[in-house]
C-alpha positions as a Markdown table, in Angstrom:
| # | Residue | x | y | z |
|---|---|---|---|---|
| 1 | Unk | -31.9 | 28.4 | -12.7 |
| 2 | Unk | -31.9 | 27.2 | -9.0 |
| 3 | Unk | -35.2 | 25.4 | -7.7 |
| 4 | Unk | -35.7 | 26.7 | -4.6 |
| 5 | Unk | -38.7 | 24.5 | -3.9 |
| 6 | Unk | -37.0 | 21.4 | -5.2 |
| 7 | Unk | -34.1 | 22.4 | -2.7 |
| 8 | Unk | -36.5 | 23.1 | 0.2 |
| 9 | Unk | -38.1 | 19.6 | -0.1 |
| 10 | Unk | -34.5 | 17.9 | -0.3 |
| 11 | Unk | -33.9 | 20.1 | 2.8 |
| 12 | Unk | -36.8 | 18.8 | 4.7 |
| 13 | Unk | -36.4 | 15.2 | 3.2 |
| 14 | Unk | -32.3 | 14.5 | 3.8 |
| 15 | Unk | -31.7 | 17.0 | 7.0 |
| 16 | Unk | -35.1 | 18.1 | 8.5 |
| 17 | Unk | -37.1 | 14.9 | 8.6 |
| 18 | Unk | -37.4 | 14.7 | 12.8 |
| 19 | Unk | -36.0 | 16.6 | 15.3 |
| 20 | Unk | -33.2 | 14.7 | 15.7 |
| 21 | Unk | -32.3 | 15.1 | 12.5 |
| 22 | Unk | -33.0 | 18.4 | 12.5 |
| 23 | Unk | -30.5 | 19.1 | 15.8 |
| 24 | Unk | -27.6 | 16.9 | 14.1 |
| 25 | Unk | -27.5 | 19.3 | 10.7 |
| 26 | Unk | -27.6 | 22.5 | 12.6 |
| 27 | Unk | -24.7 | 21.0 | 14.7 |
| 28 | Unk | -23.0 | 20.2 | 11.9 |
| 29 | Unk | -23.6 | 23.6 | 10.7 |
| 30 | Unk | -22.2 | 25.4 | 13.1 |
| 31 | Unk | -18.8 | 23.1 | 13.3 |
| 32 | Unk | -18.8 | 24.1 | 9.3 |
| 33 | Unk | -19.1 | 27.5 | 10.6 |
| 34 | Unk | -16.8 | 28.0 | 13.5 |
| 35 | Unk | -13.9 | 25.4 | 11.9 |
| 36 | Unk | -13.9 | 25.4 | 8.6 |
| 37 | Unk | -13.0 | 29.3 | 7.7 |
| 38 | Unk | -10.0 | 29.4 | 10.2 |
| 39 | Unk | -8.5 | 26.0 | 8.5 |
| 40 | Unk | -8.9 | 27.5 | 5.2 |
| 41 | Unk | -6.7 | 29.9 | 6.3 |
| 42 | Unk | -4.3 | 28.5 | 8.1 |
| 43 | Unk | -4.3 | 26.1 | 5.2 |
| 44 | Unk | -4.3 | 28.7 | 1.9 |
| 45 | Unk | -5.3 | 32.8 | 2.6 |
| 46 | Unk | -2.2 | 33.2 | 6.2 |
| 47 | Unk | 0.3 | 30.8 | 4.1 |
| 48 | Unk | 3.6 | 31.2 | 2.8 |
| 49 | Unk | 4.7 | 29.3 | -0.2 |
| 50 | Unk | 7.4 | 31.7 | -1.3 |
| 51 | Unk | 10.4 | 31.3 | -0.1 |
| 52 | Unk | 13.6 | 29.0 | 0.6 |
| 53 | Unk | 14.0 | 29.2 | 4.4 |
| 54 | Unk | 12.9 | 29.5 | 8.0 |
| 55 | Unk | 13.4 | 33.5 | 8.0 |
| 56 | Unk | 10.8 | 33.5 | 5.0 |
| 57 | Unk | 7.4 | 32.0 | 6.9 |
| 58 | Unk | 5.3 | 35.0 | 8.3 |
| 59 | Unk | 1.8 | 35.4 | 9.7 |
| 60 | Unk | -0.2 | 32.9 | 11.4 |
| 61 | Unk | -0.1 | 30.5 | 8.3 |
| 62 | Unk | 1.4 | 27.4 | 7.5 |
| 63 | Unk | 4.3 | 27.7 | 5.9 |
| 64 | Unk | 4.9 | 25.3 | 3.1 |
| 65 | Unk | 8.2 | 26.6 | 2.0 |
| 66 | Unk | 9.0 | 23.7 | 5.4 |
| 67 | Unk | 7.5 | 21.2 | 2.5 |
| 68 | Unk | 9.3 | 22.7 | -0.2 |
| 69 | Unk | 12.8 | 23.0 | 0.5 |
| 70 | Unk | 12.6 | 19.1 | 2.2 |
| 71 | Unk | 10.2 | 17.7 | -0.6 |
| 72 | Unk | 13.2 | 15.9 | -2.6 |
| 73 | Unk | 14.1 | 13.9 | 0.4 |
| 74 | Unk | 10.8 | 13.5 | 1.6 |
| 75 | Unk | 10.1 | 11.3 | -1.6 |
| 76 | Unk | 13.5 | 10.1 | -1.7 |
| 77 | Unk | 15.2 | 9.8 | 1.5 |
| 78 | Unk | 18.7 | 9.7 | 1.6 |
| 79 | Unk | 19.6 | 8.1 | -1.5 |
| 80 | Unk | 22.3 | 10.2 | -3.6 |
| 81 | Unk | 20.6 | 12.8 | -5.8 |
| 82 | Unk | 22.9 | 11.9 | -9.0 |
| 83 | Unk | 21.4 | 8.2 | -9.1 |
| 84 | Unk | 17.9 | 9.3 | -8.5 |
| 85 | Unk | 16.5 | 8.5 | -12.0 |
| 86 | Unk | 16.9 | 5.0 | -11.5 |
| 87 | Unk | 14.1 | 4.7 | -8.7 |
| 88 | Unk | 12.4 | 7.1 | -11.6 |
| 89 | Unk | 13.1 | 4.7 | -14.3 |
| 90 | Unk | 11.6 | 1.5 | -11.7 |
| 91 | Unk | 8.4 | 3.3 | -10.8 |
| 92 | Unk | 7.9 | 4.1 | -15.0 |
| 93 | Unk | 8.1 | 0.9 | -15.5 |
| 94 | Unk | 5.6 | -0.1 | -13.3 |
| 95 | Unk | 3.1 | 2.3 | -13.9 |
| 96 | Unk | 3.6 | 1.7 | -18.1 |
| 97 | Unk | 3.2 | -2.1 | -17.0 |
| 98 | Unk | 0.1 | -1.3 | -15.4 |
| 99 | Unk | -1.3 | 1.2 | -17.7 |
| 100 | Unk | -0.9 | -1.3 | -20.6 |
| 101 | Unk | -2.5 | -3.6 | -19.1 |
| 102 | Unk | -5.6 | -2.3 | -18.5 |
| 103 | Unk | -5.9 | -1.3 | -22.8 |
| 104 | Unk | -4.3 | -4.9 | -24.1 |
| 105 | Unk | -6.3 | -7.9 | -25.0 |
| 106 | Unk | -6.2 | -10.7 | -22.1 |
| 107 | Unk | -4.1 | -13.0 | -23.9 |
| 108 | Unk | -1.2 | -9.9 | -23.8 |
| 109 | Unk | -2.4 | -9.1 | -20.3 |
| 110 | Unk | -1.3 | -12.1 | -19.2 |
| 111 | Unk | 2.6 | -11.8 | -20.2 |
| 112 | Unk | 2.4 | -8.3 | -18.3 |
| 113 | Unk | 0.9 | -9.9 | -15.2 |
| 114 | Unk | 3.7 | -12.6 | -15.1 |
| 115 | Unk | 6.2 | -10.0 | -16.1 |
| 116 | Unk | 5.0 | -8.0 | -12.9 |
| 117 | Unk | 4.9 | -10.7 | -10.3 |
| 118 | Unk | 8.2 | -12.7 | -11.7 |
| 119 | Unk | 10.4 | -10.4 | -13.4 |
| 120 | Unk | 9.5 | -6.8 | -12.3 |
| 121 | Unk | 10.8 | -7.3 | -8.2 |
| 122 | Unk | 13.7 | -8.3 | -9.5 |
| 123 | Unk | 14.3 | -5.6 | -12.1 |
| 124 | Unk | 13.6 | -3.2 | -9.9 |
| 125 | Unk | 15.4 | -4.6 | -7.0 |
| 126 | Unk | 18.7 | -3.9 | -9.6 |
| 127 | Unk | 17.8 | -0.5 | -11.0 |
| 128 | Unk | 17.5 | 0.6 | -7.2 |
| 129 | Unk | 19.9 | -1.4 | -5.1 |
| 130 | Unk | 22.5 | -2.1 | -8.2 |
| 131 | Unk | 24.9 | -4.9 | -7.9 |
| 132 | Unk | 28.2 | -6.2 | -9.5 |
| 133 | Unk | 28.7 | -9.2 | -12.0 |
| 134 | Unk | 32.3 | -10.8 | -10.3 |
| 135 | Unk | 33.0 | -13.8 | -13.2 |
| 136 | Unk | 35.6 | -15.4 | -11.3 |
| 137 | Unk | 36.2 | -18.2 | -13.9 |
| 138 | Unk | 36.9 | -15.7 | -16.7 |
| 139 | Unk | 38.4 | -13.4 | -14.2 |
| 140 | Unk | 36.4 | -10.5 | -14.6 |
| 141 | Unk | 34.8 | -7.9 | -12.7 |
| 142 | Unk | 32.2 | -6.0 | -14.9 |
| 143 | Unk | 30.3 | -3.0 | -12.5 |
| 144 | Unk | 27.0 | -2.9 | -14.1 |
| 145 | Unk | 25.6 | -0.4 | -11.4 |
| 146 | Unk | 26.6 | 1.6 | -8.7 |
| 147 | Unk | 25.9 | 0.0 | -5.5 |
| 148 | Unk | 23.0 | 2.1 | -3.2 |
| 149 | Unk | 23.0 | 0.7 | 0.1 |
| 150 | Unk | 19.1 | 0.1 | 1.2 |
| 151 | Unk | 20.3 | 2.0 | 5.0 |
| 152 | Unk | 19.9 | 5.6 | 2.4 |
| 153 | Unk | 16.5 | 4.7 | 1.0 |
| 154 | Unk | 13.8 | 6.3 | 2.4 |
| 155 | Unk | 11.3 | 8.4 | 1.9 |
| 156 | Unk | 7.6 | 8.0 | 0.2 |
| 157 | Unk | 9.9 | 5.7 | -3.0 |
| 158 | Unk | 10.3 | 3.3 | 0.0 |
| 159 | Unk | 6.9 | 3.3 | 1.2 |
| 160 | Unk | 5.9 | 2.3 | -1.7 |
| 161 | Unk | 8.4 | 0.2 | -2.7 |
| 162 | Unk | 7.5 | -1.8 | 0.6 |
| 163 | Unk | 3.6 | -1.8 | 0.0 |
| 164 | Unk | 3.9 | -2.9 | -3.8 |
| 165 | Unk | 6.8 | -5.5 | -3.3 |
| 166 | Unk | 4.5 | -7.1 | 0.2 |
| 167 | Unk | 1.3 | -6.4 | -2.1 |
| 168 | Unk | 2.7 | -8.8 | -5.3 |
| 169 | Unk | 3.6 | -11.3 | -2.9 |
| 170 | Unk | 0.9 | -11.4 | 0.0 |
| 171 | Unk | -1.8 | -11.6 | -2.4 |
| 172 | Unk | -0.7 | -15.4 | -3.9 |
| 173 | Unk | 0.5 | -16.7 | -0.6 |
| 174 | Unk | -3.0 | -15.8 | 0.9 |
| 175 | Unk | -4.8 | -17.7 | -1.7 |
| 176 | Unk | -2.7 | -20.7 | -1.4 |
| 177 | Unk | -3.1 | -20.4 | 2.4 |
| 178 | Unk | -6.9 | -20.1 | 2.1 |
| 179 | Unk | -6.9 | -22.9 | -0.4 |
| 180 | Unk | -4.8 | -25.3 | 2.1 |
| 181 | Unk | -7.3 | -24.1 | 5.3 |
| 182 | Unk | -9.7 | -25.4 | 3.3 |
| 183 | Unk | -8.2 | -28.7 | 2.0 |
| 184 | Unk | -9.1 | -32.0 | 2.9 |
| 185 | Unk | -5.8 | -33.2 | 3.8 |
| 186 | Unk | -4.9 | -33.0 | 7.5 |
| 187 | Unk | -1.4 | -32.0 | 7.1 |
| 188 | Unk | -1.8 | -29.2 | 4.7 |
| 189 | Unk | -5.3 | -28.1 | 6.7 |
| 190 | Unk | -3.8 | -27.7 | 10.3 |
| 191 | Unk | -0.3 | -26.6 | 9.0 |
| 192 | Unk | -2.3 | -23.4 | 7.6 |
| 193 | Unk | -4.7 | -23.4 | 10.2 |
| 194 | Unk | -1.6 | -22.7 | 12.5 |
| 195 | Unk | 0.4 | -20.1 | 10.0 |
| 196 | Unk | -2.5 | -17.9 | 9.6 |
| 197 | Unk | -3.7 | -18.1 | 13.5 |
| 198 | Unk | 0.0 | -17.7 | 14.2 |
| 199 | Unk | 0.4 | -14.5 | 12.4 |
| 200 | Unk | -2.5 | -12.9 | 12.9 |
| 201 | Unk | -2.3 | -13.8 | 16.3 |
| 202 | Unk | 0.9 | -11.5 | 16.8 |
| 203 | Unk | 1.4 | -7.4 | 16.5 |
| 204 | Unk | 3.0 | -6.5 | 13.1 |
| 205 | Unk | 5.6 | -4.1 | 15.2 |
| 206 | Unk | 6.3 | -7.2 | 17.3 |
| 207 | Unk | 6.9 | -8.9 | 13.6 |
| 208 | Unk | 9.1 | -6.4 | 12.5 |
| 209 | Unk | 11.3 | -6.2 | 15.9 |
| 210 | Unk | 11.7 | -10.1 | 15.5 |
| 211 | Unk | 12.5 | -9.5 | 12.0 |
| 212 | Unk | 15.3 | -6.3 | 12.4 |
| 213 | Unk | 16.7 | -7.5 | 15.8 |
| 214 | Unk | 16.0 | -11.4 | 16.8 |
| 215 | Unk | 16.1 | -13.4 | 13.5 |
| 216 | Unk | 19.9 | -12.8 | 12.4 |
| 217 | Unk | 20.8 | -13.9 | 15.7 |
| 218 | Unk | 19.1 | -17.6 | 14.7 |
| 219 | Unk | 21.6 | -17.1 | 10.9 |
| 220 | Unk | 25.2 | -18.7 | 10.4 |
| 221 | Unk | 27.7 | -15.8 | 11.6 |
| 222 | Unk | 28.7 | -15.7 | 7.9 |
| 223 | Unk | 25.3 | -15.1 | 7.0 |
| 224 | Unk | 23.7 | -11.8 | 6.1 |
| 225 | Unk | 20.1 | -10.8 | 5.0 |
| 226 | Unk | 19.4 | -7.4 | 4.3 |
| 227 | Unk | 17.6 | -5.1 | 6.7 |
| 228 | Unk | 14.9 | -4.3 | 4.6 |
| 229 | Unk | 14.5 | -7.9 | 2.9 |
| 230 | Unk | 13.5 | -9.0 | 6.8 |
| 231 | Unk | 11.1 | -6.3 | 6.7 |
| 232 | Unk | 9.8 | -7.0 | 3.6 |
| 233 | Unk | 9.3 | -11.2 | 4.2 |
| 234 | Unk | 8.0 | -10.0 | 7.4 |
| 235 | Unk | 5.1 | -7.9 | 6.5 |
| 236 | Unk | 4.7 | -10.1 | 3.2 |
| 237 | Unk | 4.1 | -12.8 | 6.0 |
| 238 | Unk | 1.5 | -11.2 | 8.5 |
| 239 | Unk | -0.8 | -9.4 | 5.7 |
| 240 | Unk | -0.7 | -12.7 | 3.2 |
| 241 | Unk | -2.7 | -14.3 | 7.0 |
| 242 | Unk | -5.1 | -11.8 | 6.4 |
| 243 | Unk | -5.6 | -12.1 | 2.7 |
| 244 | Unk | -6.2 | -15.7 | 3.2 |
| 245 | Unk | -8.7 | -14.9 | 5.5 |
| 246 | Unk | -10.5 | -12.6 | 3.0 |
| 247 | Unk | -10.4 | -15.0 | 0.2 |
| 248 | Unk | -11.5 | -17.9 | 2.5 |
| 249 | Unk | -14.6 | -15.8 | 3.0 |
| 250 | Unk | -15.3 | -15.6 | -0.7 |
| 251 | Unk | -14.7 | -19.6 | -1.3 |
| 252 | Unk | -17.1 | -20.2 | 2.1 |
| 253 | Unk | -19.9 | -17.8 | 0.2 |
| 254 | Unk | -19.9 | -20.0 | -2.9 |
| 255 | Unk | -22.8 | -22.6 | -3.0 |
| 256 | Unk | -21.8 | -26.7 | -3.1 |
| 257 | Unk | -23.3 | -26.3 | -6.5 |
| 258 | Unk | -20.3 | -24.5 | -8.4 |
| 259 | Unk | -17.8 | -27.1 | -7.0 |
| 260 | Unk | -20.4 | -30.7 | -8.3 |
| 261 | Unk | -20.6 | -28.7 | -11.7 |
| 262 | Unk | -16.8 | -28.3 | -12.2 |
| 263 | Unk | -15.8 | -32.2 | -11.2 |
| 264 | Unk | -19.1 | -33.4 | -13.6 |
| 265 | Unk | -17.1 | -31.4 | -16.1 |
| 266 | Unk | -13.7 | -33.8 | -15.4 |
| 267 | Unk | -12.2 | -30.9 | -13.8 |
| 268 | Unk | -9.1 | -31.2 | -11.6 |
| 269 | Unk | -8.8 | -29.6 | -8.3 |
| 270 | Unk | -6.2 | -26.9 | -9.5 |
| 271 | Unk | -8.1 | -26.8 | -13.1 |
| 272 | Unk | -11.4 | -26.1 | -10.9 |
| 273 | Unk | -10.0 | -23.5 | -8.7 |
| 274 | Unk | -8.2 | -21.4 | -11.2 |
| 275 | Unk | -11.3 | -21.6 | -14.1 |
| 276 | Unk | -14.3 | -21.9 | -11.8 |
| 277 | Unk | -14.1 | -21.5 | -7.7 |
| 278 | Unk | -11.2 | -18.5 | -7.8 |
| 279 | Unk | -12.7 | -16.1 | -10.2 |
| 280 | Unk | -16.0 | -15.8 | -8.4 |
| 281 | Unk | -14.8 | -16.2 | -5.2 |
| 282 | Unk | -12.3 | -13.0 | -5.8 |
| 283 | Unk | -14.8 | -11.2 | -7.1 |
| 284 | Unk | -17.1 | -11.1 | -4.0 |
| 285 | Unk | -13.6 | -10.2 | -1.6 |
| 286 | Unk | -13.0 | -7.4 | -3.7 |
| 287 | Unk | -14.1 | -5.0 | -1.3 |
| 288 | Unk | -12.0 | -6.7 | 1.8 |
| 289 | Unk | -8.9 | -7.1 | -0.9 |
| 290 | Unk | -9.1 | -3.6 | -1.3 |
| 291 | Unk | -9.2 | -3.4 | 2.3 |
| 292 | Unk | -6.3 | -5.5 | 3.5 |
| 293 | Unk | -4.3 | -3.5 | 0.7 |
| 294 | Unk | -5.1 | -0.2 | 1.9 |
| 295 | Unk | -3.9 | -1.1 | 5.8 |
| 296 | Unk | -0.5 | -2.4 | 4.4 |
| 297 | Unk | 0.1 | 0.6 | 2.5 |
| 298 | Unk | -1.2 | 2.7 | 6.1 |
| 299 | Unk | 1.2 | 0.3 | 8.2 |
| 300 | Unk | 4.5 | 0.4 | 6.3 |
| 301 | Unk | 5.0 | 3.7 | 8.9 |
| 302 | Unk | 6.1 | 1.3 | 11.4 |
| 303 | Unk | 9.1 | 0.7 | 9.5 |
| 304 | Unk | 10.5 | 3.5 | 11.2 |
| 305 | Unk | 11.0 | 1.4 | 14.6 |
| 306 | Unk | 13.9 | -0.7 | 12.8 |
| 307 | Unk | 15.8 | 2.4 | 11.9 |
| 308 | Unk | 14.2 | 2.8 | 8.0 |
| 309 | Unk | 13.2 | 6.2 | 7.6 |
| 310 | Unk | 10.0 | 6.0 | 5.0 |
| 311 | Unk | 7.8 | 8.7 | 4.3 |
| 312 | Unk | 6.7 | 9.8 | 7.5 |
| 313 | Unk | 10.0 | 8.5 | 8.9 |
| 314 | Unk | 11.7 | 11.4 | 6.8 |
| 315 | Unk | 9.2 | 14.0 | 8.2 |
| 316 | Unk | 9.7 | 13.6 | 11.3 |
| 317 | Unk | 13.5 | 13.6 | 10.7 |
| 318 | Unk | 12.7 | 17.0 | 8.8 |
| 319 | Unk | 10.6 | 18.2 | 11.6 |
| 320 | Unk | 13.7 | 17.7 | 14.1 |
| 321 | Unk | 16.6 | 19.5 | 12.3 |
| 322 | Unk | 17.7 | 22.7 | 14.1 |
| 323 | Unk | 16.2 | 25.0 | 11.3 |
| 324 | Unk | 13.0 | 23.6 | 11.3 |
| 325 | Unk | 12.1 | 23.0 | 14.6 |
| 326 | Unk | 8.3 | 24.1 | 14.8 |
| 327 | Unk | 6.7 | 23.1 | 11.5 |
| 328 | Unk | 6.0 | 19.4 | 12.3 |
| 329 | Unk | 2.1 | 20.1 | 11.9 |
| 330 | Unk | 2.9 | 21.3 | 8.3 |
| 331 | Unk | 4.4 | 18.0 | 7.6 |
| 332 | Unk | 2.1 | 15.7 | 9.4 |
| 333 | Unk | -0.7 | 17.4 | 7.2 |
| 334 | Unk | 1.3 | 16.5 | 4.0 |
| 335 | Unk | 2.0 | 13.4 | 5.1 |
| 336 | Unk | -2.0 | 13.3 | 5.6 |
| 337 | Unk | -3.1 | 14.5 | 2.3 |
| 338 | Unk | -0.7 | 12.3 | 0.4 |
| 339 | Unk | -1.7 | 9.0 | 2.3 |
| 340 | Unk | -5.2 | 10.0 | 1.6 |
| 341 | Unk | -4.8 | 10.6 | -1.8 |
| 342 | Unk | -3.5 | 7.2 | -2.4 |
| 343 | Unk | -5.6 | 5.3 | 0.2 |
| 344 | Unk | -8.6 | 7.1 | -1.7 |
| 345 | Unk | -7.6 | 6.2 | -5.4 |
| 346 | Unk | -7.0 | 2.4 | -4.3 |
| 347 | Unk | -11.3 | 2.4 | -2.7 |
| 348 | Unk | -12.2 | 4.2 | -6.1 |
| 349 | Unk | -10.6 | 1.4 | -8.2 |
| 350 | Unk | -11.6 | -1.4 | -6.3 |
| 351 | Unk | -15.3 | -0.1 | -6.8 |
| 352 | Unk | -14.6 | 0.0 | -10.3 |
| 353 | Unk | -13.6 | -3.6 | -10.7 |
| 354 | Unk | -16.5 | -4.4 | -8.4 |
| 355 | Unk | -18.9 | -3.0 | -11.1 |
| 356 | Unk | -16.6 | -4.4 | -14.3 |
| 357 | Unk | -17.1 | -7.9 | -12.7 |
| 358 | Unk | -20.8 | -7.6 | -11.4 |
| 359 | Unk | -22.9 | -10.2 | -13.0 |
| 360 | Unk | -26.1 | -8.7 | -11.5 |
| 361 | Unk | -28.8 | -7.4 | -13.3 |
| 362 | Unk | -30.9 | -4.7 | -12.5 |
């Protein structure tokens, strides 16, 4: 049974303390009010969702048959549909990794997190891109698979093959980075000093320009680097200057204390920073890990100015064929939901670890 009078004194409490707050909930109200019933149907009751073409979308709707008929190579991009289950395959393997993981015992969990950080790029890099074995000596020529040229990936299996691949590897650079800003050792202090101030110093579209256009030109003419490699090493680069920012703020907050208690122990400097300085430090960053995580994963759209056509990329490629023309906002409102939903998930995890790892008591 509903309370009114518990109701009415949350009413007057949270929205009708003052007169200020009192004008701000009626304004908000009325924006409820006035927007919220004509998105609903624009969004669900005016829709279409049947269909399989252009001549099918009626009313004043969205039409999400736009969504429907592009959704395989919105995910996908170009890549050919018959090899498809091999991105499939990569992206199960990841997620079992990481499901695993969480349920193992830590001495286990620690063969999964090497297996994801030294063998998993790699493995996926060939279940994706494939390659050929060419044993020269024994003269032969053994096609393991077929060869997917990385100019047909695209889609949101790019975007997130970007942000996971630049997320592995940003994350360890940015510790090391933080640890050598904070050495002792001039050499190792200033050279970091410089990488980080360099790189955060600069645009990440400027870094991916330099990356796509300018740095072959400094290469051998022989040599060749992939497109998407550059693009890759290139955001890995300018987010791992943030991370070691982040983590630097977490070694700062630790008191003199913790580091006199490790060496009175006989500690080493790498024994005392993996066993004492780095867990607690990392565990009062989480919140800004989580942070610099979720920008890379909302910045890998700017692939798109190197000619890769990721998730949004695709959409707007969708959004410009003939027989679409006019349902951009359809697609922009996907593209929306689905970086939300993501961008959302990774926030609600990283508040769970925060309260797995607290060591407050209340």
């Amino acid at each position: 049974m509903i309370n009114i009078n518990k109701i009415y004194q949350w009413s007057r409490t949270n929205l009708f303390s003052n007169w200020y707050n009192s004008l701000l909930s009626l304004i908000i109200v009325f924006a409820f009010i006035k927007f919220i019933p004509p998105l609903l149907n624009w969004l669900f009751f005016d829709a279409t969702f049947r269909g399989s073409s252009k001549a099918e979308c009626y009313g004043d709707g969205a039409c999400w048959i736009f969504i429907k008929v592009w959704f395989q190579k919105l995910i996908y991009g170009l890549y050919p549909e018959n090899q498809v289950w091999r991105i499939n395959l990569a992206f199960l393997i990841l997620i079992f990794s990481v499901i695993t993981s969480i349920f193992v015992k830590p001495t286990i969990r620690r063969y999964i997190i090497i297996f994801l950080i030294f063998v998993f790029p790699f493995l996926a890099i060939w279940l994706i891109g494939g390659f050929a074995i060419d044993i020269e000596s024994l003269e032969i020529y053994i096609p393991i698979l077929e060869e997917v040229d990385t100019r047909v990936w695209g889609g949101l299996s790019l975007t997130f093959i970007i942000a996971i691949f630049a997320m592995l590897f940003c994350f360890p650079i940015g510790i090391i980075l933080a640890l050598g800003r904070r050495s002792e050792l001039p050499a190792i202090k200033y050279s970091s000093i410089v990488f980080i101030e360099f790189w955060r110093g600069v645009p990440l579209i400027t870094v991916l320009f330099m990356a796509s256009v300018m740095f072959p030109l400094f290469l051998p003419g022989d040599t060749n680097v992939d497109k998407l490699m550059r693009c890759v090493i290139g955001i890995t680069l300018f987010e791992a200057a943030y991370m070691a920012e982040v983590v630097r703020g977490g070694l700062q907050a630790l008191p003199r204390g913790q580091y006199d208690a490790a060496k009175s122990l006989g500690m080493g400097y790498w024994q005392m920073n993996a066993l004492i300085i780095l867990p607690q430090a990392l565990k009062i960053v989480i919140p800004g890990i989580a942070n610099t995580f979720i920008a890379l994963f909302k910045d890998t759209p700017l692939i798109l100015v190197v000619g890769l056509l990721e998730f949004l990329g695709m959409i707007k490629l969708a959004g410009a064929n003939p027989d679409w023309l006019g349902f951009a906002v359809e697609g922009y409102v996907f593209a929306a939901t689905v970086y939300w939903i993501f961008c959302f998930s990774m926030s609600r995890y990283s508040q769970r670890l925060e309260i797995r790892f607290s060591t407050e008591r209340k």
